[in-house]
VMD Tcl script that draws the C-alpha trace (Angstrom):
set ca {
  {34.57 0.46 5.83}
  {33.69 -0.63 2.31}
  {30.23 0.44 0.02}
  {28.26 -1.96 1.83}
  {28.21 -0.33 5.26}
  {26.37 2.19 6.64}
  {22.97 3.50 5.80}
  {21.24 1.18 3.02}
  {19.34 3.89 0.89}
  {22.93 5.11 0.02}
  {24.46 1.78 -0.78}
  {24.39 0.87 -4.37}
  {21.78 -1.82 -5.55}
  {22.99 -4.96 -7.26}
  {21.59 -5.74 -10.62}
  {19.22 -8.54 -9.06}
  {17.65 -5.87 -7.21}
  {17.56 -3.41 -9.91}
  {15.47 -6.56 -11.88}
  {13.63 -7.57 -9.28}
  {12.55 -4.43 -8.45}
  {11.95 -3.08 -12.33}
  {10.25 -6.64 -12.60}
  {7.75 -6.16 -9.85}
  {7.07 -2.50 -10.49}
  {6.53 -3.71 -14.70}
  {4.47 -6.60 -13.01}
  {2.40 -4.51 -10.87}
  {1.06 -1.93 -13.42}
  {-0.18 -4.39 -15.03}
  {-2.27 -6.38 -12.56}
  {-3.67 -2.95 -11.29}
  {-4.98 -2.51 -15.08}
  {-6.23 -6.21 -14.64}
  {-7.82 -5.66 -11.18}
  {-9.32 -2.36 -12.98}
  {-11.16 -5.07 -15.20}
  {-12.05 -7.75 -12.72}
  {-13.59 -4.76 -10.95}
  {-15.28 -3.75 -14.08}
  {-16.80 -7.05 -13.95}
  {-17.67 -7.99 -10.28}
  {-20.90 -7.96 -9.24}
  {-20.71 -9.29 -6.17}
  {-20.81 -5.83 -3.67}
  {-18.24 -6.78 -1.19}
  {-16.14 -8.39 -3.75}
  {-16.10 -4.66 -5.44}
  {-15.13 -3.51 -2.11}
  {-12.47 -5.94 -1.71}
  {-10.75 -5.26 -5.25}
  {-11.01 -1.69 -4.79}
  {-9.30 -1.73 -1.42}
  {-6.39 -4.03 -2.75}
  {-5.71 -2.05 -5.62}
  {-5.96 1.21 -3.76}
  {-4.31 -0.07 -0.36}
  {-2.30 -2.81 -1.85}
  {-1.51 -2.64 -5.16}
  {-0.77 1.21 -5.55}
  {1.38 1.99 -2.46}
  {3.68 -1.16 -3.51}
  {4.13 0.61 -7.17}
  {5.33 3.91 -5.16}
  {7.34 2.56 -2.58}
  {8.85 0.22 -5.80}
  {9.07 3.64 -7.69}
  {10.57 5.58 -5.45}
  {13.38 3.49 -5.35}
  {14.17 3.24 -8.80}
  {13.63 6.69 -9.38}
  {16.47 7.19 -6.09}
  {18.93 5.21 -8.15}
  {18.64 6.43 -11.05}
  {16.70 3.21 -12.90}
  {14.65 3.93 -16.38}
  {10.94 3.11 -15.31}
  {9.10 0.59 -16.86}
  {5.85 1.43 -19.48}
  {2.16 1.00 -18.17}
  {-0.41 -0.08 -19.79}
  {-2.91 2.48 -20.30}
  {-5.89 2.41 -17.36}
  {-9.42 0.97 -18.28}
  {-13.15 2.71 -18.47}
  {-15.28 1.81 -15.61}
  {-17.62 -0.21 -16.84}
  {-20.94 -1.49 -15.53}
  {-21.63 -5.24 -15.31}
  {-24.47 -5.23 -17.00}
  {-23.14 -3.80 -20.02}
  {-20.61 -6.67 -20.43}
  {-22.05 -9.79 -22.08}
  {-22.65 -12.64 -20.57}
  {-20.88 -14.81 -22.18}
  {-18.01 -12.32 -21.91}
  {-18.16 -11.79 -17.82}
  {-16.04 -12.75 -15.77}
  {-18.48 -14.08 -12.70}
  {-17.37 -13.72 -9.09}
  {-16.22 -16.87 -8.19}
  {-13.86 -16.94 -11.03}
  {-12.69 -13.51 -10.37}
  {-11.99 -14.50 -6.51}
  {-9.88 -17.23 -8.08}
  {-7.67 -14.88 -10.17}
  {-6.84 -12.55 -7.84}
  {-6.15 -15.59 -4.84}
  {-3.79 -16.41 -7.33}
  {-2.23 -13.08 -8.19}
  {-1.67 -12.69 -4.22}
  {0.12 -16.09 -3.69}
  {2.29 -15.62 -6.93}
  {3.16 -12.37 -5.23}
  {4.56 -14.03 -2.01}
  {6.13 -16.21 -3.59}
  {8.19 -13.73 -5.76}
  {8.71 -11.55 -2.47}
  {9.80 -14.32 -0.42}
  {12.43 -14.69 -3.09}
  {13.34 -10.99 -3.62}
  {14.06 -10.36 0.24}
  {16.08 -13.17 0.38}
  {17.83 -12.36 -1.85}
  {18.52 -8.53 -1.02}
  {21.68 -7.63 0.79}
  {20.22 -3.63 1.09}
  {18.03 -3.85 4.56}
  {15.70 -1.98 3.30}
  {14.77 -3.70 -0.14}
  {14.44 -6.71 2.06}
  {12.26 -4.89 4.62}
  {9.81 -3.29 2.19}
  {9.38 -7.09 0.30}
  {8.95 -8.39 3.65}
  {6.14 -6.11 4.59}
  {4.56 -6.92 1.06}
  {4.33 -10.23 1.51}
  {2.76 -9.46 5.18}
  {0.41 -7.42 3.77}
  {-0.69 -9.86 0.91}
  {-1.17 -12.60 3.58}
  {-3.50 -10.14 4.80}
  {-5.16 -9.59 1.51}
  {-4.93 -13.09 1.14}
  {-7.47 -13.72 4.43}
  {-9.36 -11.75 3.68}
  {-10.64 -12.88 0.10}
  {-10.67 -16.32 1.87}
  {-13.15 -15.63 4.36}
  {-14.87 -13.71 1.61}
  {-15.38 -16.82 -1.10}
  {-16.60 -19.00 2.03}
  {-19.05 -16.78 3.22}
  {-20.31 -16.31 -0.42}
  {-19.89 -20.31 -0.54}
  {-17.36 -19.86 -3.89}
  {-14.66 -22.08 -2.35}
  {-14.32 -25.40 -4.22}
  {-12.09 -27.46 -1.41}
  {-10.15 -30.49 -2.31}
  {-11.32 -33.86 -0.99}
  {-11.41 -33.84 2.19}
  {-9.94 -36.22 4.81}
  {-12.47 -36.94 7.53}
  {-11.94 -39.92 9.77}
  {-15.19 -42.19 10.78}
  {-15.86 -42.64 14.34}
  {-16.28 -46.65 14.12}
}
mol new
graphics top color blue
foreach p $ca { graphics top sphere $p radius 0.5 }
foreach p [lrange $ca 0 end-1] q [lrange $ca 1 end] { graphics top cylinder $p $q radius 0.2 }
display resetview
């Protein structure tokens, strides 16, 4: 039996793993300092809810189990950015804000990017369990996903594209 067999935390990554996974951990910090900021400046209270649950729930346990890994093979991590001061809303200026709708926007976006790239990474992954934990990212950003859908329609922030509505004639 060759390298490849056996368990997979023992078999060696391939440098496309190695990138893709110091790519997503690199892309991660980041968008949990980001988050930090659209949190600063959400006033909307389930919204706050919402971004502190991803970033806690979400975010943060995919930049250990990503961590963990690299720090298993022996991979250099990448730098974070340093964290933000919670700030209130009402000491950010208006014309400065970010308001709610756009903020729902930003992070919809952050979460499909996201699927995208895992959809990608665990097909791509010949180590079972790289493509397990990408799979169960993407499963939980769906998730996420909902959830800040059924959020910006209850709060009536989703802007849908023409719709296609056939006339009873």
């Amino acid at each position: 039996m060759g390298i490849l067999s056996g368990k997979p935390q023992e078999e060696p990554l391939h440098s496309g793993e190695i990138y893709n996974l110091w790519s997503h951990l690199f892309a991660t910090k980041g968008t949990l300092v980001s988050l930090q900021i659209l949190d600063n400046h959400a006033g909307d209270h389930d919204l706050k809810v919402f971004l502190e649950d991803l970033m806690e729930n979400c975010f943060k346990q995919e930049e250990q189990q990503t961590e963990a890994i690299l720090k298993q093979n022996g991979i250099r991590l990448p730098p974070a950015p340093p964290g933000r001061p919670d700030v209130h809303v009402e000491d950010i200026p208006a014309g400065a804000r970010f308001n709610d709708p756009e903020i729902a926007i930003l992070v919809q976006k952050e979460l499909m990017s996201g699927k995208m790239f895992f959809s990608y990474v665990s097909s791509s992954a010949i180590r079972e369990d790289i493509a397990t934990m990408f799979d169960e990212f993407l499963v939980q950003r769906t998730e996420y996903e909902a959830k800040l859908l059924k959020i910006s329609k209850e709060k009536g922030w989703l802007v849908p594209p023409p719709l296609m509505v056939k006339s009873a004639t």
